[in-house]
C-alpha positions in Angstrom: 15.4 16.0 -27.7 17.7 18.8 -28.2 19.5 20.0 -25.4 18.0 24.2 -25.3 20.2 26.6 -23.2 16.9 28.4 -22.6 16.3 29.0 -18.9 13.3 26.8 -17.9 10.5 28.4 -16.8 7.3 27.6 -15.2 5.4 25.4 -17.5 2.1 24.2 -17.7 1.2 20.3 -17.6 -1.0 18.7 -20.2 -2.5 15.7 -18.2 -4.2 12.2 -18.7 -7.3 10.7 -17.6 -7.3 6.7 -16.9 -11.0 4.8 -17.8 -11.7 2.2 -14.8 -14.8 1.0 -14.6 -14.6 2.0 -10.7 -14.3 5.8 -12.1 -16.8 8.0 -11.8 -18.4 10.1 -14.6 -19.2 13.2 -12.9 -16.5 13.9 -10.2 -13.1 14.8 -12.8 -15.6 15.6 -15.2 -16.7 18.7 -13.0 -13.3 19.0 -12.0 -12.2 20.3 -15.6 -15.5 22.3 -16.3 -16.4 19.1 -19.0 -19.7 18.0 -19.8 -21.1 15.7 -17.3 -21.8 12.9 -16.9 -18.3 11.7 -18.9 -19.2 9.3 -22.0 -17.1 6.9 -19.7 -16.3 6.4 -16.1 -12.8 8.2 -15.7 -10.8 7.0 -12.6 -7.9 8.6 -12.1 -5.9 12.1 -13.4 -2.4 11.6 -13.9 0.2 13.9 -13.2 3.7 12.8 -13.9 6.1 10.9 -16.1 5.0 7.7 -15.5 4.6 5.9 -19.0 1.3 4.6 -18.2 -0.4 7.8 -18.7 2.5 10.5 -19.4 2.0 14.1 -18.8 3.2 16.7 -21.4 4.8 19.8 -20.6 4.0 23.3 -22.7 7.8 24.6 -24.1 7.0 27.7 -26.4 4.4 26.3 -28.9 4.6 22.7 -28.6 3.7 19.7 -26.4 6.6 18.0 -24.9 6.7 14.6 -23.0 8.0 15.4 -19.4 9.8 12.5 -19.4 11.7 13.6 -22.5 12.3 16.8 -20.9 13.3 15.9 -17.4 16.1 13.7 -19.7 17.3 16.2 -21.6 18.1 18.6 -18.7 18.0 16.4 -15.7 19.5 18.8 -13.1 17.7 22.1 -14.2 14.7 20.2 -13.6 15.0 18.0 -10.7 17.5 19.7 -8.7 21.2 18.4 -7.9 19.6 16.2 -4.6 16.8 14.4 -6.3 19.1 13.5 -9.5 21.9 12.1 -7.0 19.5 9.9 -5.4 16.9 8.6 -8.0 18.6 9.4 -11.5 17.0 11.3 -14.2 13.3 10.6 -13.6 10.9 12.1 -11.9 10.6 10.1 -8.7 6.9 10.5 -7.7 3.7 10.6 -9.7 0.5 12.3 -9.0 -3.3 11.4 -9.4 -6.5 12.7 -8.7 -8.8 9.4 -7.7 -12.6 9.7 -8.3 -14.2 6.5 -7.1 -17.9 5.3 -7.5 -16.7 1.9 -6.6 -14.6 -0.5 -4.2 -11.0 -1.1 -5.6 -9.0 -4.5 -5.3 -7.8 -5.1 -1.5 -4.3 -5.1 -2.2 -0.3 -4.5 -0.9 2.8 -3.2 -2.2 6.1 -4.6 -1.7 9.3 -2.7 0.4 12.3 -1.9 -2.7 14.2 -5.1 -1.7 11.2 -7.2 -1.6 10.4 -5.5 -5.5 14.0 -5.8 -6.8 14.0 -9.9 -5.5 10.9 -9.7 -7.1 11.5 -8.4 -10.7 14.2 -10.9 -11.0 12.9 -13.7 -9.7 10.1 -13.3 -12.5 12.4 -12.4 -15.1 14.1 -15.7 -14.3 11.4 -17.5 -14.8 10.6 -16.5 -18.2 7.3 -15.2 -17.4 6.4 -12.1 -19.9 6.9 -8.5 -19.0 2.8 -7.5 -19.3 1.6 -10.7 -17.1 4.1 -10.0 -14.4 3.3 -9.1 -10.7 6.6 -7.0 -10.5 6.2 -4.4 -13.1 9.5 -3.1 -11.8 12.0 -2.7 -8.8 10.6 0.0 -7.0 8.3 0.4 -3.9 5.2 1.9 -3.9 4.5 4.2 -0.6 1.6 6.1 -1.4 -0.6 9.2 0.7 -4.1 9.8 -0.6 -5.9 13.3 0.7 -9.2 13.5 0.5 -11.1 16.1 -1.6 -14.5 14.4 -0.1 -15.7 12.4 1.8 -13.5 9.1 1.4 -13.9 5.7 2.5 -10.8 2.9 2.8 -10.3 -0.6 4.5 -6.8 -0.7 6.1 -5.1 -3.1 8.0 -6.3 -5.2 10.6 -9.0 -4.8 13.2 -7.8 -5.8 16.9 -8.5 -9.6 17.1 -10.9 -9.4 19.5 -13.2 -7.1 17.6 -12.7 -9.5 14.2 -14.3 -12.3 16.1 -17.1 -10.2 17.6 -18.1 -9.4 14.2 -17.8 -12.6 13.0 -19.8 -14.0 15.7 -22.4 -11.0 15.1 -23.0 -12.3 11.6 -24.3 -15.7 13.0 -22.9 -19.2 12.4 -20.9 -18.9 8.8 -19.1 -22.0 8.9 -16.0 -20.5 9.3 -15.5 -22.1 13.0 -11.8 -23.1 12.0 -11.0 -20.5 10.8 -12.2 -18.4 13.9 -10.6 -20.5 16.3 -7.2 -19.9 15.4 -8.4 -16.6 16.4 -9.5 -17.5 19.3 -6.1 -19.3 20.3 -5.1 -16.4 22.6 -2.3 -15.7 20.6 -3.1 -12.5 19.3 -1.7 -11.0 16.7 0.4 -13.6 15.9 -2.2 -15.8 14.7 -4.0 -13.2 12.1 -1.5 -14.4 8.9 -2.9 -18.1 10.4 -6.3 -17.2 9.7 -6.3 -14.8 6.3 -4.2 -17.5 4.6 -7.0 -20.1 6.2 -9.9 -17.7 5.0 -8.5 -17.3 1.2 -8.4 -21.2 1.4 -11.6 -22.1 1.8 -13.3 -24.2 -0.5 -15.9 -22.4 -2.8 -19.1 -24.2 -1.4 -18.0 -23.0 2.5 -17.6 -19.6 0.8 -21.0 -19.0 -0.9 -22.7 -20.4 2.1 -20.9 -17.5 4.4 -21.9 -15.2 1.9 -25.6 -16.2 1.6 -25.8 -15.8 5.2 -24.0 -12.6 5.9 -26.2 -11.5 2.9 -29.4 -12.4 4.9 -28.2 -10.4 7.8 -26.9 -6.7 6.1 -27.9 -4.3 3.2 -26.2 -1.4 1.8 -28.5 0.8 4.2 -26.6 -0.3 7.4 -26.1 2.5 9.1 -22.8 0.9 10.8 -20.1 1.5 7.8 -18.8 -1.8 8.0 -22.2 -3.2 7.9 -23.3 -1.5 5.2 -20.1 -2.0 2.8 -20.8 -5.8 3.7 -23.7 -5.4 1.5 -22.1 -3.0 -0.9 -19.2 -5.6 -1.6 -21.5 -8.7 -2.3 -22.9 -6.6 -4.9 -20.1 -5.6 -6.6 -18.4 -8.8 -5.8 -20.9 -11.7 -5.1 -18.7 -14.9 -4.6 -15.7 -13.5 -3.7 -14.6 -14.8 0.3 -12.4 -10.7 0.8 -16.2 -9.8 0.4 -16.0 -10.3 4.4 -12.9 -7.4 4.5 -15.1 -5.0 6.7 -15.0 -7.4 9.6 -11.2 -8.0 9.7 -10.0 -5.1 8.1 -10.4 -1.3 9.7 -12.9 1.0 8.1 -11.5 4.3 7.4 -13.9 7.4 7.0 -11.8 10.4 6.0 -13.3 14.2 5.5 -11.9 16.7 3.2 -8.2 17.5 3.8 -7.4 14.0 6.2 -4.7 11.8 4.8 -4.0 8.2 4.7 -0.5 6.7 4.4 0.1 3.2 3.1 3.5 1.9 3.6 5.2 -1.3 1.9 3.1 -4.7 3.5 -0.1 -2.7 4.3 -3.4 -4.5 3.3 -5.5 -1.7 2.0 -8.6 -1.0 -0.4 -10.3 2.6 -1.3 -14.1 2.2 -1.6 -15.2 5.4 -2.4 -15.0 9.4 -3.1 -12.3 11.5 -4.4 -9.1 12.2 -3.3 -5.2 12.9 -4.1 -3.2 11.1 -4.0 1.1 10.7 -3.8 3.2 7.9 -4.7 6.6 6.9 -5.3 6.7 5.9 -9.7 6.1 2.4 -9.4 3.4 0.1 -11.1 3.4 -2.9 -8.7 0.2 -4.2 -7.2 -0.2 -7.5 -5.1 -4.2 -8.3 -5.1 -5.8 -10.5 -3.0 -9.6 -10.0 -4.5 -12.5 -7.7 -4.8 -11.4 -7.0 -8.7 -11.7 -8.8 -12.1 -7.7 -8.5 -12.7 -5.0 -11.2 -11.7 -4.6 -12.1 -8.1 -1.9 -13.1 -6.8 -2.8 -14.9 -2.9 0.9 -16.7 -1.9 2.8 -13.7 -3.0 0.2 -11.1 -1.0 0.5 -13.5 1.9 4.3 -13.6 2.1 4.5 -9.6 1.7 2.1 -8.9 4.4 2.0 -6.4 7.5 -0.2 -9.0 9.5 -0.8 -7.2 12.6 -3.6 -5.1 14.0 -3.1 -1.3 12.9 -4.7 2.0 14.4 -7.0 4.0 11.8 -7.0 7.7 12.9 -6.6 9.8 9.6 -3.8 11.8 9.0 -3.9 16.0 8.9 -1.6 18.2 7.3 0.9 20.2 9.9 1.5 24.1 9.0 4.9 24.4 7.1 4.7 28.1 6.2 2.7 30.8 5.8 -0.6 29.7 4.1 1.0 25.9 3.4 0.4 23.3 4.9 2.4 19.7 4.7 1.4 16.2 4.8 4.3 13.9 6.2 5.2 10.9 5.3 8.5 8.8 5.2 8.4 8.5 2.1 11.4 9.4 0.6 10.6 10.1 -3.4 7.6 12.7 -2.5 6.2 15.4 -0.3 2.4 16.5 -0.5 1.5 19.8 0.6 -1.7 22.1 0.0 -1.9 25.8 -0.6 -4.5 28.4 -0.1 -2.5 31.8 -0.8 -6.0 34.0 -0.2 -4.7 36.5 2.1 -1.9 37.7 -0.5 1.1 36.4 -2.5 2.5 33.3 -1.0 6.4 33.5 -1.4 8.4 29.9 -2.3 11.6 28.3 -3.1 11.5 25.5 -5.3 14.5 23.4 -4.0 13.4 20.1 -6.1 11.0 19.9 -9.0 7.5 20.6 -8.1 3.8 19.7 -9.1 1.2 21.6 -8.7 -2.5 21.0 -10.0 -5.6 23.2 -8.8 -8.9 21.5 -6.9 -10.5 24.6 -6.8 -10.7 28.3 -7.9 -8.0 29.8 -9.6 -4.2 30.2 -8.8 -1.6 32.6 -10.6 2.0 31.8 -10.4 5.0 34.0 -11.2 8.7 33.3 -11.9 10.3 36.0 -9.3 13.7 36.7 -10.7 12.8 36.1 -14.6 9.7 38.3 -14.5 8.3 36.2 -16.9 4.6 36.0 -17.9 2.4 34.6 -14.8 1.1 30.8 -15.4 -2.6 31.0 -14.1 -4.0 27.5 -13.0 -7.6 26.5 -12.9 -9.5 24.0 -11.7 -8.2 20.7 -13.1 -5.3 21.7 -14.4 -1.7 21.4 -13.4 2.1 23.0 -14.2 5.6 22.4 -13.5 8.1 24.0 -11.2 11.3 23.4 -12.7 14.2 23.3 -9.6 15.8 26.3 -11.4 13.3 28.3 -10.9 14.2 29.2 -7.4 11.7 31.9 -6.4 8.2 32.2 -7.5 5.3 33.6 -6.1 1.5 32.3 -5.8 -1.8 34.4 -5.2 -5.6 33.8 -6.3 -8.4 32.7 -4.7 -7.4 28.7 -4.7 -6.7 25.3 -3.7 -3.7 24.1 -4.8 -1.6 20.4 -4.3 2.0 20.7 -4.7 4.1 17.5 -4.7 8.1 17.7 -4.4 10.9 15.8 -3.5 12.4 16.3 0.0 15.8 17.4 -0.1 18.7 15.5 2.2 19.6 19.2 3.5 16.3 19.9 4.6 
């Protein structure tokens, strides 16, 4: 691209929807004012550079790839913090999740743990699209939810695993249970995962059959019914039993959920956004159709009991409101500027895409022509910017990167 000595402006987004068959095909669908239901179940909005599903950014007349973009003028874009500390690239990527179905329980590896990776696989010969370590970056990742949203995440408190256990009836899974039972607490829960993803197939669909007997997807105890919800989805499959070792999150509309490097995790359903640093390695242990990967999961993991309570955003500013996280690649926050203009600083590049209503924002010192965002759609706060201003009637998610002076 040719390098323009045009000041950057605010710039609207041009975004990508990924087709999982998790997706749902009204949620982004309604989102965008399309025709519902979609021809297709659409999964996840992208908002970012990520080559996966790039987002384009409107300069003058034409589509441009941010990517390209951000390359061409990396400072006037990121900001002189951000290029310092994770080069010319955006460091985060967005997505809107809309989720009719249970996702793969899965982990992400720390930086070091990815970098060892990467190489260790490139080593070995083994091609770039069948690799576990896509590349040598983390993954922390926030979702928000937009509605009601249900997750597994780590552990249950050992005590309460075998209590359910038990409550299913005899599953003929007593070795497993007794290293449990040992005494030894946490300690012992990579013991028994390992020792549940190793039994044989015929223990397995026994387990199943029974737990099968005993719930349906009309429980009304959540982990009860998503017992029954997973042995549809998933009949056969022994992480079909997550609910009873693995905490059931229920989130409401604007509570967060943080997943750090090692944490076992799965989102079931509803819609949410979600944060994460730009990084396209997943660890799977089951509950999906795409390559697991068991030894490496197991060698990753966080295996100790973890607390569940959601996560709520903490007033920043006037009218904004900020999810933390220490994540150091991206900061979520949520605007609703409907009591007048909402003044900002962009500091860092930032990312903003509307859930609701309609949002207007202005380029302070240029006076340049307002960007107005609706529903579904998303624009580009180049560093340079500085000052802008936001008003409408609106919900609006904003992702940055935190500054070292801040």
């Amino acid at each position: 691209m040719t390098r323009s000595t045009t000041p950057l402006r605010i710039g609207k987004l041009r975004t990508r929807i990924r087709n999982y068959p998790w997706g749902s095909r009204e949620f982004l669908a309604a989102l965008r004012g399309s025709p519902q239901p979609s021809a297709e179940p659409e999964a996840e909005l992208w908002i970012g550079a990520h080559p996966g599903a790039p987002s384009e950014v409107e300069d003058g007349h034409q589509w441009v790839p941010l990517a390209a973009a951000i390359e061409s003028r990396p400072e006037e874009f990121l900001g002189s913090d951000s290029l310092a500390r994770f080069g010319p690239r955006l460091p985060f990527l967005m997505k809107i999740l809309a989720i009719d179905g249970p996702l793969s329980i899965q982990l992400h590896p720390n930086a070091e743990q990815s970098r060892a990776g990467l190489e260790r696989e490139k080593s070995a010969g083994i091609p770039a699209g069948v690799r576990t370590y896509r590349d040598a970056r983390h993954k922390p990742e926030l979702a928000v939810a937009l509605t009601p949203f249900e997750a597994l995440r780590g552990f249950r408190p050992v005590a309460e695993i075998v209590d359910l256990f038990e409550e299913m009836g005899d599953l003929g899974l007593g070795r497993e249970l007794e290293l449990l039972r040992s005494g030894e607490g946490d300690g012992m829960l990579r013991p028994f995962f390992e020792a549940l993803l190793a039994v044989d197939a015929a223990r397995v669909a026994t387990a199943l059959e029974i737990v099968k007997d005993v719930v349906d997807e009309s429980c009304d105890r959540a982990e009860l019914a998503w017992l029954g919800r997973l042995l549809r989805h998933y009949p056969g499959d022994i992480t079909c039993l997550a609910p009873l070792f693995m905490n059931v999150v229920e989130l409401q509309p604007g509570e967060g959920i943080y997943q750090p490097p090692g944490m076992l995790h799965s989102y079931l359903s509803g819609a949410a956004v979600e944060i994460m640093a730009d990084s396209d390695t997943v660890v799977r242990a089951g509950l999906t159709r795409k390559p697991v990967n068991r030894p490496e999961l197991l060698r990753l993991l966080v295996a100790e009991s973890t607390g569940s309570s959601p996560q709520v955003a903490v007033q920043k500013d006037h009218g904004l409101l900020t999810y933390d996280s220490p994540a150091q690649e991206f900061r979520l926050s949520v605007l609703r500027p409907r009591n007048g203009p909402f003044a900002a600083v962009a500091s860092s590049i930032e990312i903003w895409i509307c859930t609701e209503g309609a949002g207007v924002f202005r380029d302070v010192p240029s006076g340049e022509a307002s960007v107005e965002l609706r529903s579904g759609e998303a624009l580009v706060v180049p560093a340079t910017v500085g000052h802008y201003e936001v008003t409408g009637n609106a919900t609006l998610f904003g992702a940055s990167v935190p500054t070292t002076q801040l």
